[in-house]
C-alpha positions as CSV (number, residue, x, y, z in Angstrom):
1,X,-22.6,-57.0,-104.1
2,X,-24.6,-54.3,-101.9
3,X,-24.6,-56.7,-99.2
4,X,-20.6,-56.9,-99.1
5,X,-20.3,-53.0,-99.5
6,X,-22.6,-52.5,-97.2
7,X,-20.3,-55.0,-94.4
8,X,-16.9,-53.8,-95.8
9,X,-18.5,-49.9,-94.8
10,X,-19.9,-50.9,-91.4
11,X,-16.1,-52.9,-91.0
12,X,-14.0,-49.6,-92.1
13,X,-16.4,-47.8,-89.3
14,X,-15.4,-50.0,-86.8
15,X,-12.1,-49.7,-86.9
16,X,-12.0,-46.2,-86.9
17,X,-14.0,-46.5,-83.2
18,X,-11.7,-48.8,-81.9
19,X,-8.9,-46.1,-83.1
20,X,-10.5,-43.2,-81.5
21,X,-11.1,-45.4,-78.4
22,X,-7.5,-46.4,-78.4
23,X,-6.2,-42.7,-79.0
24,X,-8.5,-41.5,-75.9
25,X,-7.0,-44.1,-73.7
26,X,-3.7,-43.8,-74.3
27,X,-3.4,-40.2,-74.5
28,X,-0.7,-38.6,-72.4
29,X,-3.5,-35.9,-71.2
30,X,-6.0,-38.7,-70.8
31,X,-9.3,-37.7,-69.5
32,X,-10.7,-41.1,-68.7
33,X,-7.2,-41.8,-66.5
34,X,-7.2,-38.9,-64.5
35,X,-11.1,-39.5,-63.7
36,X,-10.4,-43.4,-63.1
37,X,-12.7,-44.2,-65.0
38,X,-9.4,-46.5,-66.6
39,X,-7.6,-48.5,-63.9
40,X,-4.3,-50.1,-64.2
41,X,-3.9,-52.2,-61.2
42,X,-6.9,-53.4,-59.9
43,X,-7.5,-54.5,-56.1
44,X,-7.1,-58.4,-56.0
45,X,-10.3,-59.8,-53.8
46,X,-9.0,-62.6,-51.3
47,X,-11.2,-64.7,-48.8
48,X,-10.3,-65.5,-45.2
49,X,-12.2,-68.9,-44.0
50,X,-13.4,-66.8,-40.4
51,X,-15.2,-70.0,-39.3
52,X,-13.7,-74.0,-39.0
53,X,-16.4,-75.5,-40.6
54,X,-15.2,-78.1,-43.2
55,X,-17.5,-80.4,-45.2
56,X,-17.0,-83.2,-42.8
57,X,-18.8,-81.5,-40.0
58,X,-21.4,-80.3,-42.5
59,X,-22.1,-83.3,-43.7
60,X,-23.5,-84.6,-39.8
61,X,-25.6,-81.2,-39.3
62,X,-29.0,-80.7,-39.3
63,X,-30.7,-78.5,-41.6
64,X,-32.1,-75.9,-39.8
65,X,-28.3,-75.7,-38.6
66,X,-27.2,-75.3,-41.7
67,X,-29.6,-72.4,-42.2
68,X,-29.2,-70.8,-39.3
69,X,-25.2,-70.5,-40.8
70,X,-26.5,-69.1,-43.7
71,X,-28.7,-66.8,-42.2
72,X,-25.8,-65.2,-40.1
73,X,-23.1,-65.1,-43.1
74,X,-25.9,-62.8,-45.0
């Protein structure tokens, strides 16, 4: 029965973090937003293929080509 106090304790402490985390964040005078720290809308990455090869013309190079791509990307 210690054991199941013991979780039911640790449980009820929880939950009170996850409150107080929730008040910060949402507070109208928020700290955390007004240091960004909190983001709303993220950037979205995207990719741009800068070079033509497809796995076609991969497929018929030579090794120390493909290396020497590599090499140049990094």
């Amino acid at each position: 029965m210690t054991e199941e106090n013991e979780m039911i304790l640790l449980m009820k402490e929880l939950v009170a973090k996850v409150k107080n985390l929730e008040q910060a964040v949402y507070n109208k005078d928020n700290l955390l937003m007004k240091s960004g720290y909190v983001v709303v809308d993220t950037p979205t990455p995207h990719t741009t293929q800068q070079s033509g090869i497809s796995g076609d013309s991969i497929a018929k190079m030579e090794w120390e080509d493909i290396h020497k791509i590599v090499d140049g990307m990094g």
